[in-house]
C-alpha positions as CSV (number, residue, x, y, z in Angstrom):
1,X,-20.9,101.4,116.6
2,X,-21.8,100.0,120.0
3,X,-21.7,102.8,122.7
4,X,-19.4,101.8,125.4
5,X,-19.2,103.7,128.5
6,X,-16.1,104.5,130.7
7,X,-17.4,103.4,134.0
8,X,-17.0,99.6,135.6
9,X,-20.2,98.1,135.1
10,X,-19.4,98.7,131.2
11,X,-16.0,97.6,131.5
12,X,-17.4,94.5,132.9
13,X,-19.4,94.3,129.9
14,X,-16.7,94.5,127.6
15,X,-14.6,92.0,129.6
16,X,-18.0,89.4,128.5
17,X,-17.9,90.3,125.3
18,X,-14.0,89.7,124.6
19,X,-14.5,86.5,126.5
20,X,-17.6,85.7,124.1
21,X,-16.1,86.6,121.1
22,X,-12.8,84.4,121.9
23,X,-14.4,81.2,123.2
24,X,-16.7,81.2,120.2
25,X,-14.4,82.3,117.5
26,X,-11.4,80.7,118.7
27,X,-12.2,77.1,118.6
28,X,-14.5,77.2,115.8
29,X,-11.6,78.8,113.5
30,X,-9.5,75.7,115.0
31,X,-12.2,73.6,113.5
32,X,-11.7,75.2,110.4
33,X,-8.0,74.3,110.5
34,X,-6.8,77.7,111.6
35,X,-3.9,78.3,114.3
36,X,-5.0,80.0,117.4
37,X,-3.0,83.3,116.8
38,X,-5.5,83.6,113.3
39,X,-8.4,82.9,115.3
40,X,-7.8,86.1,117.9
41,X,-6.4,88.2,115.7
42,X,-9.9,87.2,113.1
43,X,-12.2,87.9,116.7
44,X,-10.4,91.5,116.9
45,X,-11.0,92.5,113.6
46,X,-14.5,91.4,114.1
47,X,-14.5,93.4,117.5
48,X,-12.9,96.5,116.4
49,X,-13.5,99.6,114.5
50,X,-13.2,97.3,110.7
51,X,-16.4,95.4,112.4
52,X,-18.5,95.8,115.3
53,X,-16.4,98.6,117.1
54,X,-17.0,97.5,120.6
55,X,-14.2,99.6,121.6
56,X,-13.3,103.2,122.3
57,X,-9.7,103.0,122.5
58,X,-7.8,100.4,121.1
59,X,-4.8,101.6,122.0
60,X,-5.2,101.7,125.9
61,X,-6.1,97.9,125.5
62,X,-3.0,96.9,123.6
63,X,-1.4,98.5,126.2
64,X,-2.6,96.5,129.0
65,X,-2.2,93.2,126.7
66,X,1.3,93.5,126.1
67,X,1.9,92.1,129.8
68,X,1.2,88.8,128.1
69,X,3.8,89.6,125.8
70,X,6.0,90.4,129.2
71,X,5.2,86.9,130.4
72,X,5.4,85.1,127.7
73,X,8.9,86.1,127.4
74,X,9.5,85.9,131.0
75,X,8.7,82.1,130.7
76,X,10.7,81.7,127.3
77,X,13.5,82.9,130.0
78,X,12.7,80.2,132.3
79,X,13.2,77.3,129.8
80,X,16.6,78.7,128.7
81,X,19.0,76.9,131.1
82,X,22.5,77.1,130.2
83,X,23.4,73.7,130.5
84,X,20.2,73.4,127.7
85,X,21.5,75.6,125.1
86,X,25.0,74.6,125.7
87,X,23.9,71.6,124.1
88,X,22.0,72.6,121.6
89,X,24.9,75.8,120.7
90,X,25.0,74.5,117.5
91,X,22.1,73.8,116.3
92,X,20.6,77.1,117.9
93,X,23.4,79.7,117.3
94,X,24.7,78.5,114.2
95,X,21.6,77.4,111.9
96,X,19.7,79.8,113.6
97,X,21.4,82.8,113.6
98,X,22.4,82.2,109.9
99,X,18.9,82.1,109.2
100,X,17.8,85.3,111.6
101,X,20.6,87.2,110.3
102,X,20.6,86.7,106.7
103,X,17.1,86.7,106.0
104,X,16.6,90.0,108.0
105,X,19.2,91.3,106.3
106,X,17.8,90.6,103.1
107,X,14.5,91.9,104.0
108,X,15.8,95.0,105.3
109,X,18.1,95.6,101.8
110,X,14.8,95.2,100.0
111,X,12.4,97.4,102.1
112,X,15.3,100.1,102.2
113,X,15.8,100.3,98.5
114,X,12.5,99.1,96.9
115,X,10.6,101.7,99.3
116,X,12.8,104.3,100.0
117,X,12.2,103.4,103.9
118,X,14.5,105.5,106.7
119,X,17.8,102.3,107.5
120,X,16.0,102.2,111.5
121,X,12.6,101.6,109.5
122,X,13.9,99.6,107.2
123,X,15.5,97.1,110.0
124,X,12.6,96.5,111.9
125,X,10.6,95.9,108.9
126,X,13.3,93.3,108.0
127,X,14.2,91.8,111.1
128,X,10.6,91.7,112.2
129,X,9.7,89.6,108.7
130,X,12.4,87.4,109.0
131,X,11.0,86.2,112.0
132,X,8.4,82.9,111.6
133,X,5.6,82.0,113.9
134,X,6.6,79.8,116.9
135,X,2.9,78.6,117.9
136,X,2.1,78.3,114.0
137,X,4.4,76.3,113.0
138,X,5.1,73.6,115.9
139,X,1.1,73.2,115.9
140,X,1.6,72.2,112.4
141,X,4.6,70.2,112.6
142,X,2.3,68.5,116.1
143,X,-0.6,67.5,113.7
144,X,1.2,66.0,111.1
145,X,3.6,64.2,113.0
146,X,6.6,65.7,111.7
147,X,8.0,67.3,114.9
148,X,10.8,64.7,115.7
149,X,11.7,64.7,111.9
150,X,15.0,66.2,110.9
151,X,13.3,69.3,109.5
152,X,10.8,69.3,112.6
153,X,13.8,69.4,114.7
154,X,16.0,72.1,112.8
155,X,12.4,74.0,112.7
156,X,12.5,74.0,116.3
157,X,15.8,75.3,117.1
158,X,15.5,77.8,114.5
159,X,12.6,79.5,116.3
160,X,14.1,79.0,120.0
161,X,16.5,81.0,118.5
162,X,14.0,83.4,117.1
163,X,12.6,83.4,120.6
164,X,15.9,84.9,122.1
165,X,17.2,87.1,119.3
166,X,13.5,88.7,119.5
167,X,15.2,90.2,122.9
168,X,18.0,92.4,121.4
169,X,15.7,93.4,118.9
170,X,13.1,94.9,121.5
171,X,16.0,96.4,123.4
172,X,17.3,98.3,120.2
173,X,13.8,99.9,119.2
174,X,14.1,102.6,122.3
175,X,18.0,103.3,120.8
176,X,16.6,103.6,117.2
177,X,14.2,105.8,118.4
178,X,16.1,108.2,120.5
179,X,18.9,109.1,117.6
180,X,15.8,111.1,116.9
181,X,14.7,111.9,120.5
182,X,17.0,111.5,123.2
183,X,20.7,111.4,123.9
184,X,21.9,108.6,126.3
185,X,25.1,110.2,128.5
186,X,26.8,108.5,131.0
187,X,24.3,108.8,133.9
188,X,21.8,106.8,131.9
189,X,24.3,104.1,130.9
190,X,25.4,104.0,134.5
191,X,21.8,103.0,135.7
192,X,21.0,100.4,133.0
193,X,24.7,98.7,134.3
194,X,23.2,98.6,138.0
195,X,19.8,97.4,137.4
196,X,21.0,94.7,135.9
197,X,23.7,94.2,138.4
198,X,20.9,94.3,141.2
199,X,18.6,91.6,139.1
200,X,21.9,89.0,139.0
201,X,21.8,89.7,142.7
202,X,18.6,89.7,144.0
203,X,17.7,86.8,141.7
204,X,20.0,84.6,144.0
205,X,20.6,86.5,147.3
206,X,16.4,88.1,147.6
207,X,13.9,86.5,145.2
208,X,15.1,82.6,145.6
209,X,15.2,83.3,149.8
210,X,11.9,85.2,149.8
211,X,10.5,82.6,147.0
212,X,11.2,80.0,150.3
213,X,9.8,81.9,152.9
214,X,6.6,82.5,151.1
215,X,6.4,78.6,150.0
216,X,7.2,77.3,153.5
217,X,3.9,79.4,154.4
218,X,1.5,77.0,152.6
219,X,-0.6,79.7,151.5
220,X,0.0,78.8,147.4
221,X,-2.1,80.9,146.3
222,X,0.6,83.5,147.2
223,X,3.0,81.6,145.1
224,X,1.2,83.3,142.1
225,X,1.0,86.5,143.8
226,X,5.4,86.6,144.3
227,X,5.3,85.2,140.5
228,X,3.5,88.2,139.1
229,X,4.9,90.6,141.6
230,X,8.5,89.8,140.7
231,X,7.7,89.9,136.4
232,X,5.6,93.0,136.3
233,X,7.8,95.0,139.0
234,X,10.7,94.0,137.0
235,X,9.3,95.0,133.4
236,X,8.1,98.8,135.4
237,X,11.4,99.4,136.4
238,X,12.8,98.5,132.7
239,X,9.9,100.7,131.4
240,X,11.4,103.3,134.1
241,X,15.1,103.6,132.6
242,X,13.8,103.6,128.8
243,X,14.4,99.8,128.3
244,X,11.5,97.3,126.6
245,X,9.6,95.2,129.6
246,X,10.0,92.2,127.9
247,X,13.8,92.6,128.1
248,X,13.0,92.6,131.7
249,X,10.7,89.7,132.0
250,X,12.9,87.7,129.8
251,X,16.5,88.7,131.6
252,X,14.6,87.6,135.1
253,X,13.5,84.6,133.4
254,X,16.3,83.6,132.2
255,X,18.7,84.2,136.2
256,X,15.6,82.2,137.4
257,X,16.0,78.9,134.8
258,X,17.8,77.0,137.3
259,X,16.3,77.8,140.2
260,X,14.3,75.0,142.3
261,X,11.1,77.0,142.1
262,X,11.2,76.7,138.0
263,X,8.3,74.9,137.9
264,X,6.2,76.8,140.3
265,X,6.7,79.9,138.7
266,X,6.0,78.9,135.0
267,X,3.0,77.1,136.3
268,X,1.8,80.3,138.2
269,X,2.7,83.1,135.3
270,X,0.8,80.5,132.6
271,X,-2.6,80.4,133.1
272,X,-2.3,84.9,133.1
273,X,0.0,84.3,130.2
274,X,-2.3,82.4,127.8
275,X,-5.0,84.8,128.4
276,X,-3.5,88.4,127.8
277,X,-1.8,87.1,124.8
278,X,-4.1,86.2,123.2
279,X,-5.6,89.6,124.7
280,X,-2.9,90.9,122.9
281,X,-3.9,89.4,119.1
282,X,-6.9,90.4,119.5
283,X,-5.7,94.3,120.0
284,X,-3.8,94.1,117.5
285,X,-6.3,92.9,114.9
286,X,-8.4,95.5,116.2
287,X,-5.9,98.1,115.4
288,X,-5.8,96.4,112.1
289,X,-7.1,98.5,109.1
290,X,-8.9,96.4,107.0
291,X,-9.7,98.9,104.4
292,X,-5.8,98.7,103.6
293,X,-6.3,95.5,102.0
294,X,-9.5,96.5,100.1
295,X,-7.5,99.6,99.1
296,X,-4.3,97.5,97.7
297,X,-5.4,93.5,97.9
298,X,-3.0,93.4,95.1
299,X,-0.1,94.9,96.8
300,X,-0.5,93.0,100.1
301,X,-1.4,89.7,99.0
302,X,1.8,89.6,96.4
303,X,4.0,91.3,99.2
304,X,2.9,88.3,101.5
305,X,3.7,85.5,98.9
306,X,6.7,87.4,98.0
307,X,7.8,87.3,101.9
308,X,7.0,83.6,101.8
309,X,9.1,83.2,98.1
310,X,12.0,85.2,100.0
311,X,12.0,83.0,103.6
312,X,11.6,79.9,101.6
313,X,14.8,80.6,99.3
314,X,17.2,81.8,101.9
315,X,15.7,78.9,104.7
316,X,16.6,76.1,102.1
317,X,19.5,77.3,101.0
318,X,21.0,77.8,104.8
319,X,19.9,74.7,105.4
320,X,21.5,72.8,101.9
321,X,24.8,74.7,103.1
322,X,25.0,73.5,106.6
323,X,24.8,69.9,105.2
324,X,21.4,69.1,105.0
325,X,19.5,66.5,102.2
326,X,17.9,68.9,99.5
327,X,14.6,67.7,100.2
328,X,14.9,68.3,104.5
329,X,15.9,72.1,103.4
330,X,13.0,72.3,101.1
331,X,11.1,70.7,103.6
332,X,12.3,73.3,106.5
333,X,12.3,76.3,103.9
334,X,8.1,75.5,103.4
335,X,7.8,75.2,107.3
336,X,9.3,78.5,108.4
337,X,8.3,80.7,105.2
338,X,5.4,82.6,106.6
339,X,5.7,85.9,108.8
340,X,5.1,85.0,113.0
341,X,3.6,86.4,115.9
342,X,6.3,88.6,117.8
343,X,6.6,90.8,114.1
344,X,3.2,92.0,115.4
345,X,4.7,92.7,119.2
346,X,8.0,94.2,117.1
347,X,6.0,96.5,115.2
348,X,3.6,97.6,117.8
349,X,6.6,98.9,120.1
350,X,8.2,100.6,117.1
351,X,4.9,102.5,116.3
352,X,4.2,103.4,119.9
353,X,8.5,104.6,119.7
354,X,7.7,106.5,116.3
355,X,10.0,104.1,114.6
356,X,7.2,102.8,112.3
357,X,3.8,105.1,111.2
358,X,0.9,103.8,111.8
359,X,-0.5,102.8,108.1
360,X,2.7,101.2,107.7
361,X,2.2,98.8,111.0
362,X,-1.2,98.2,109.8
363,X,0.0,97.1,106.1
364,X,2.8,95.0,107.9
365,X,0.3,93.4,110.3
366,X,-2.1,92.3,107.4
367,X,1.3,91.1,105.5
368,X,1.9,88.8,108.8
369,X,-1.6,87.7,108.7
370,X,-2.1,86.4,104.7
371,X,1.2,85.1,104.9
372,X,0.2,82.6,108.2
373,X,-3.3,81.6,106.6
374,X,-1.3,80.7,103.5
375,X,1.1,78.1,105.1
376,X,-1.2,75.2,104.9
377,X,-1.5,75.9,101.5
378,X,1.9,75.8,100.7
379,X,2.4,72.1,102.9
380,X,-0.6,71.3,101.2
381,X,1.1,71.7,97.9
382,X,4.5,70.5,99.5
383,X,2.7,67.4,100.5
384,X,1.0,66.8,96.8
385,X,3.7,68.1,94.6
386,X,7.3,67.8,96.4
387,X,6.8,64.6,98.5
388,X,5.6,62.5,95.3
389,X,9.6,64.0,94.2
390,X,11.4,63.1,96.9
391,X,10.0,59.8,97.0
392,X,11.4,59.0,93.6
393,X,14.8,60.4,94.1
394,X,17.5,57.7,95.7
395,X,19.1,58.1,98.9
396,X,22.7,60.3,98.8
397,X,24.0,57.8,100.8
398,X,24.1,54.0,99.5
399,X,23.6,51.1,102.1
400,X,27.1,50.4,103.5
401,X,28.8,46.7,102.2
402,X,28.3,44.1,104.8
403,X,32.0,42.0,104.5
404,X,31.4,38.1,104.6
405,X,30.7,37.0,108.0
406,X,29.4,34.2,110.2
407,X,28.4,35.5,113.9
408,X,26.1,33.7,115.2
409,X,23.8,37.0,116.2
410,X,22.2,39.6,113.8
411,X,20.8,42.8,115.5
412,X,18.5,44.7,113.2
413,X,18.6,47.8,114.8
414,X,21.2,49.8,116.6
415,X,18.8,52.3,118.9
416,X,18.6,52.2,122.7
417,X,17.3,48.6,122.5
418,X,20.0,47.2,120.7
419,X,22.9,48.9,122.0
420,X,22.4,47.1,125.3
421,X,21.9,43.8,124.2
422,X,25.3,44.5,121.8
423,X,27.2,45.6,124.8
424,X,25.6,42.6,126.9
425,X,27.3,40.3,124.6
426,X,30.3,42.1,123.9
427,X,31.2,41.0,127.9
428,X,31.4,37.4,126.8
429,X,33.0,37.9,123.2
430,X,30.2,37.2,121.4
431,X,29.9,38.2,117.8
432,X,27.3,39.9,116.3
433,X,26.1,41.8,113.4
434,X,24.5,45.2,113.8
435,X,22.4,46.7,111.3
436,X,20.7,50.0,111.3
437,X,18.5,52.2,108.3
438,X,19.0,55.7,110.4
439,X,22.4,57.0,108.9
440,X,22.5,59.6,111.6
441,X,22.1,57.2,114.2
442,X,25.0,55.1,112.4
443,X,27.1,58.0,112.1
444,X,26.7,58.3,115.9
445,X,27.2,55.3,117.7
446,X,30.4,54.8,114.9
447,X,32.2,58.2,117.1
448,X,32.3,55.5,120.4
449,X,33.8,52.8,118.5
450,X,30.5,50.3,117.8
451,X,30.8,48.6,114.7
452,X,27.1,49.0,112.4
453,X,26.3,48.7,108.8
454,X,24.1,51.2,107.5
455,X,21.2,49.1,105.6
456,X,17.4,48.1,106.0
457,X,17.1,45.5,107.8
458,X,13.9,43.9,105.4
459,X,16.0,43.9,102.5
460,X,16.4,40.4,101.7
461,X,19.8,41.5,100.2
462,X,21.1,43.0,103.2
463,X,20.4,40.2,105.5
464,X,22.1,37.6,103.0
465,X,25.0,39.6,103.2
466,X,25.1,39.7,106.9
467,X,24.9,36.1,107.1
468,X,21.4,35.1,107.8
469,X,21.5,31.3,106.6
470,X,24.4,30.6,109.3
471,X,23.3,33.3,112.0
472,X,21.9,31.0,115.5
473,X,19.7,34.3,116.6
474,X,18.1,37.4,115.1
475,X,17.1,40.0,117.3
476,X,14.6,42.6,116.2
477,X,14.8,45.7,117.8
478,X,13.5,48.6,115.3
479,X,11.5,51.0,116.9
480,X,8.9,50.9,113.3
481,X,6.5,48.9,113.9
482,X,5.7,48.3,110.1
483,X,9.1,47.3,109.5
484,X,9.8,45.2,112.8
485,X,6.6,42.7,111.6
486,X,7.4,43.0,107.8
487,X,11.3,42.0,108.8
488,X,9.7,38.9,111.5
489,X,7.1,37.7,108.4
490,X,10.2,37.6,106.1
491,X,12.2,35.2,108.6
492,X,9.5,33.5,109.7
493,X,8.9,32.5,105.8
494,X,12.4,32.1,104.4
495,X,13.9,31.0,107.7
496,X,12.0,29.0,109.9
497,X,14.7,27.8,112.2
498,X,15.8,30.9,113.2
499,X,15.3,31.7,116.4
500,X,14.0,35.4,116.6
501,X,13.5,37.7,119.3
502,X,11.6,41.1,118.7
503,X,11.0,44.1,120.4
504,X,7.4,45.1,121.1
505,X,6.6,49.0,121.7
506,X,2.9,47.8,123.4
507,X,0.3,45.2,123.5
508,X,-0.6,45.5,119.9
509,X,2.8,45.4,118.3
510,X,2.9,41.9,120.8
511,X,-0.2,40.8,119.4
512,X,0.8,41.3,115.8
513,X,4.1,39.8,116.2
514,X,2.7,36.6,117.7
515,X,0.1,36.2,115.1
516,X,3.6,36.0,112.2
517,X,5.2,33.7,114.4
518,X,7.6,35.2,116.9
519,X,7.7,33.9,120.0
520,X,10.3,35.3,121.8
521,X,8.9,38.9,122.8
522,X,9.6,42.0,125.0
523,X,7.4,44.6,125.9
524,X,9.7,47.5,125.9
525,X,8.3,49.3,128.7
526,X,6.8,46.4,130.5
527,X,9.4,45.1,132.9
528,X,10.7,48.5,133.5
529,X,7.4,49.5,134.6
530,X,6.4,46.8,136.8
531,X,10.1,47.7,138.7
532,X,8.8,50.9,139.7
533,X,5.9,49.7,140.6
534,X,7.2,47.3,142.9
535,X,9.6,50.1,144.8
536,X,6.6,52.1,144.6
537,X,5.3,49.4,147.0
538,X,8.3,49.5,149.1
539,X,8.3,52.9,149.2
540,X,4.7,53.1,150.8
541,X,5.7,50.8,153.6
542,X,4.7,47.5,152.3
543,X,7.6,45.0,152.7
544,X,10.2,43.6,150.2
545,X,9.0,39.9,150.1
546,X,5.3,41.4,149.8
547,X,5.5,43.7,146.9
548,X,7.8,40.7,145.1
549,X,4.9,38.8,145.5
550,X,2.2,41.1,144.5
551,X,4.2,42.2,141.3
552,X,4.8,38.2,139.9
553,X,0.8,37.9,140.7
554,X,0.3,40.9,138.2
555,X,2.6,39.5,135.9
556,X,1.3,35.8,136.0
557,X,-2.0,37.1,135.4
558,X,-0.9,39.4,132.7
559,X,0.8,37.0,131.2
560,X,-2.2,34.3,131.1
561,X,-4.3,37.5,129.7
562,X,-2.4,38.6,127.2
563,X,-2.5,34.9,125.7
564,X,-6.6,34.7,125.6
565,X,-6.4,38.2,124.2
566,X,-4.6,37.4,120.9
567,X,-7.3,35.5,119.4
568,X,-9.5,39.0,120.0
569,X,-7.2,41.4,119.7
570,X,-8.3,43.7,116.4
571,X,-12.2,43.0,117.8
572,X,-11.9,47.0,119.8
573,X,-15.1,46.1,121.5
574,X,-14.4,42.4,122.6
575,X,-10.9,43.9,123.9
576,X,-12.4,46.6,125.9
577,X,-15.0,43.9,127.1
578,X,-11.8,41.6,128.1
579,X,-9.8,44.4,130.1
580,X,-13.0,45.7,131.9
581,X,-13.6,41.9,133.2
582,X,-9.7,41.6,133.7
583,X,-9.8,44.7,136.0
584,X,-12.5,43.2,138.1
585,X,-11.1,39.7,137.6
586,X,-7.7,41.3,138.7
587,X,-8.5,43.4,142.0
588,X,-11.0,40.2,143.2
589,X,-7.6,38.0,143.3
590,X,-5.7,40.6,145.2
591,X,-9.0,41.0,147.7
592,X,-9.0,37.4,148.5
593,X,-5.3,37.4,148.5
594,X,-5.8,40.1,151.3
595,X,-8.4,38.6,153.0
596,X,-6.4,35.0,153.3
597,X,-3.4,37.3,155.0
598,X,-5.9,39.0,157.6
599,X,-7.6,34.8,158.6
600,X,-3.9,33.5,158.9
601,X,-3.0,37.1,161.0
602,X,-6.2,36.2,163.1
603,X,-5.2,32.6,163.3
604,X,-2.0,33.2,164.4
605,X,-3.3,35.7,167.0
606,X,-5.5,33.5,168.5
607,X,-2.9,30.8,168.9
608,X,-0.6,33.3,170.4
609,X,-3.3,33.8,173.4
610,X,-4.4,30.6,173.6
611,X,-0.4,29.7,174.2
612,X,-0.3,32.9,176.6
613,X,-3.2,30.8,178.8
């Protein structure tokens, strides 16, 4: 064991070796393909008494590092606007809640019979295992591009509803523990009522008005100073009248969401947030008894695969009842199947309440653990064994039949794009075909009465039967890029007197689409962006005429550069060669262009004298 002393100098020392620890271990488990909440909780069994045993008292420091727990609640409570989840009600409240509720309820029916656990036991341990690991899974979802998927989606509003209903389950632990320990009359019922009357008061009538006042000062450093004051002052005065912190944090949050100093105050309570949670992982792991799992590696490694078995069943089916594809609940069912970070915060607070022992938070802890380092294994396996499956197996939903028609346009593609150019020439009667491969997104725009066939736009059969020999114009408008220059090759090949336009989502989706043919092309962002850069302009005091000007010498140039960069365009170092000499090339033109203005001002200056004389 290293000796640690109580005094500050040592504290001090213990601060550098935490830091140490965390910016080696951290990253280098990242590297490794481990999620951050794995790599603290791996540097605090390392640190604690299972390893080096750096510290005395474990307990003191978890502690402390549940105020990062406090926080990071207090800014969950900051992104919850009402007019938010009033949108997403359904999605949040109904798939979520189903899924919270009836997996917590199954965990807790198991733990209380299969292991004779007390019912207030037994629904921690269920409610706490139901829950899945927010930072996990969206980091997961983030690297393989799956987060605006429909089961990336679902996965998301599944755990912001985790998020909240984490909330009530804090608040219950101090009730679950005082059936046991405390009787709660009137009096103390009385003062929960007015603290939480005086926060929905001074949230608008003191904090917002002080908030001001210190802003107006300049002194921002003091911005982060009334962020922390008003979170930890809060979750004391919770602590006071028996009620969890976070509930604090996370109520304040929440009557600050819409407030004008949103921004401020997340921005302020992060950087302290980041730091103490992961403060927190690595407390717990150091509270972690690793000689559990050499004691029963059987039991805790089958328990963990049997939590992820359990998720995984009651996840898809949820998800193949509210109406989703077999292979999106299958999909969501892998995603959210392992145990998540706030079972670890749930069980600390119910062993520091005597609601859980210790050994039985420790086992619980390392079940949390195995079953988050065994998620990539079970998308690895979802990727290798399931997807190959669902690749095979036909669409529910058959492509929609196209009636014979003639109109003279063919949209392929019914997103933001196309909508507006549909609506453009709905104003002057003109008839068109829409055709779109999202089904949702057909489903959609059918509710405010546009008319679109579900299809693929590529398929050679779907564009016969929408009338492509007699169509005058084809607009392409897909946001794939694959599929926008397989669909241009196709016409370009088969139809050659088609006229085309396409949608290009940058420089390289341009390039690519001139080189099959298309000549008719929009950069999607393009024109937008050079408006706001010419009221930018305006804005700044240059005149109207001026920044009109300035903008069509951009896009003159731009448009001459674009043209001598096709012939380079998949060469990366030519191209960054081009656009380093276009940048120089670029800002001499506007030099000389200001130089010219500043002879003719002089010119005319002089003549205005000489006139004067």
């Amino acid at each position: 064991m290293i000796a640690v002393a109580t005094g500050a100098p040592d504290l001090m020392l213990q601060a550098i070796i935490f830091l140490g620890a965390a910016l080696l271990l951290v990253p280098l488990g990242k590297r490794l393909g481990l999620a951050t909440v794995l790599g603290y909780l791996l540097t605090g069994l390392i640190l604690g008494p299972s390893g080096l045993d750096v510290v005395g008292d474990a307990e003191s420091l978890l502690h402390f590092a549940e105020f990062g727990v406090v926080m990071l609640l207090f800014i969950i409570g900051l992104e919850l606007q009402p007019s938010r989840l009033w949108a997403l009600r359904h999605s949040i409240f109904v798939l979520g809640g189903l899924q919270v509720g009836l997996t917590g309820i199954t965990l807790m029916g198991l733990s209380y019979y299969l292991f004779s656990l007390h019912l207030d036991t037994a629904f921690i341990v269920g409610f706490g295992l139901a829950l899945s690991s927010t930072a996990f899974v969206l980091q997961l979802l983030t690297e393989k591009q799956q987060l605006s998927s429909t089961h990336g989606r679902e996965a998301f509003t599944i755990l912001l509803f985790q998020d909240i209903a984490v909330i009530p389950l804090l608040a219950v632990i101090p009730f679950l523990s005082g059936v046991r320990e405390q009787s709660y009359d009137i009096i103390y019922f009385a003062k929960v009522i007015a603290v939480f009357a005086g926060l929905i008061l001074s949230s608008r009538y003191i904090v917002r008005p002080f908030f001001k006042f210190v802003a107006s000062s300049g002194a921002t450093e003091l911005l982060t100073a009334v962020a922390l004051f008003i979170v930890m002052g809060v979750s004391i005065l919770m602590e006071q009248i028996g009620l969890s912190m976070a509930l604090g944090a996370f109520l304040t949050g929440v009557l600050l969401a819409d407030s004008e100093y949103r921004h401020e105050l997340e921005a302020s309570i992060e950087p302290f947030k980041g730091l103490l949670l992961g403060l927190f992982f690595m407390s717990v792991g150091m509270l972690t008894d690793v000689g559990l799992i050499l004691a029963k590696p059987v039991f805790i490694i089958s328990a963990a695969a049997m939590l992820m078995v359990i998720k995984f069943l009651v996840i898809t089916l949820i998800a193949k009842a509210t109406g989703n594809r077999l292979p999106t609940s299958i999909r969501l069912g892998v995603t959210l199947a392992q145990g998540g970070e706030f079972a670890f915060v749930l069980f600390s607070v119910a062993t520091k309440q005597n609601v859980l022992s210790g050994e039985l938070a420790g086992m619980l802890n390392l079940i949390v653990t195995i079953s988050m380092a065994m998620t990539p294994l079970a998308f690895l396996l979802l990727e290798k064994i399931g997807e190959p499956i669902f690749a095979k197996t036909k669409p529910s939903r058959e492509y929609d039949t196209i009636p014979d028609q003639e109109h003279p346009v063919i949209i392929a593609g019914f997103g933001r794009v196309g909508q507006i150019i549909g609506r453009v020439l709905r104003m002057h009667n003109i008839e068109f075909t829409a055709i779109e491969r999202s089904a949702n997104r057909v489903d959609f725009v059918r509710k405010f009465g546009n008319q679109v066939y579900y299809g693929d736009p590529k398929n050679p059969e779907i564009l016969r039967a929408a009338g492509i020999s007699k169509a005058k114009l084809f607009i392409i408008a897909v946001d794939d890029l694959e599929r926008s220059i397989t669909t241009a090759q196709y016409l370009r090949n088969h139809y050659p007197e088609l006229t085309v336009l396409a949608r290009a989502r940058d420089r390289q989706h341009y390039y690519r689409l001139r080189e099959v043919g298309v000549r008719h092309i929009w950069r999607e962002t393009y024109l937008t962006s050079l408006d706001m850069s010419r009221e930018s302009l305006q804005l700044l005091g240059i005149s109207p005429e001026k920044a009109r000007e300035t903008i069509q010498t951009f896009r003159d140039y731009d448009d001459d550069l674009i043209e001598r960069q096709q012939a380079i365009y998949d060469d990366e170092a030519r191209m960054i060669e081009s656009a380093q000499s276009a940048i120089a090339e670029l800002e001499s033109l506007f030099d000389e262009d200001i130089d010219e203005a500043r002879r003719l001002d002089l010119k005319l200056y002089r003549m205005s004298k000489e006139q004067s004389f």
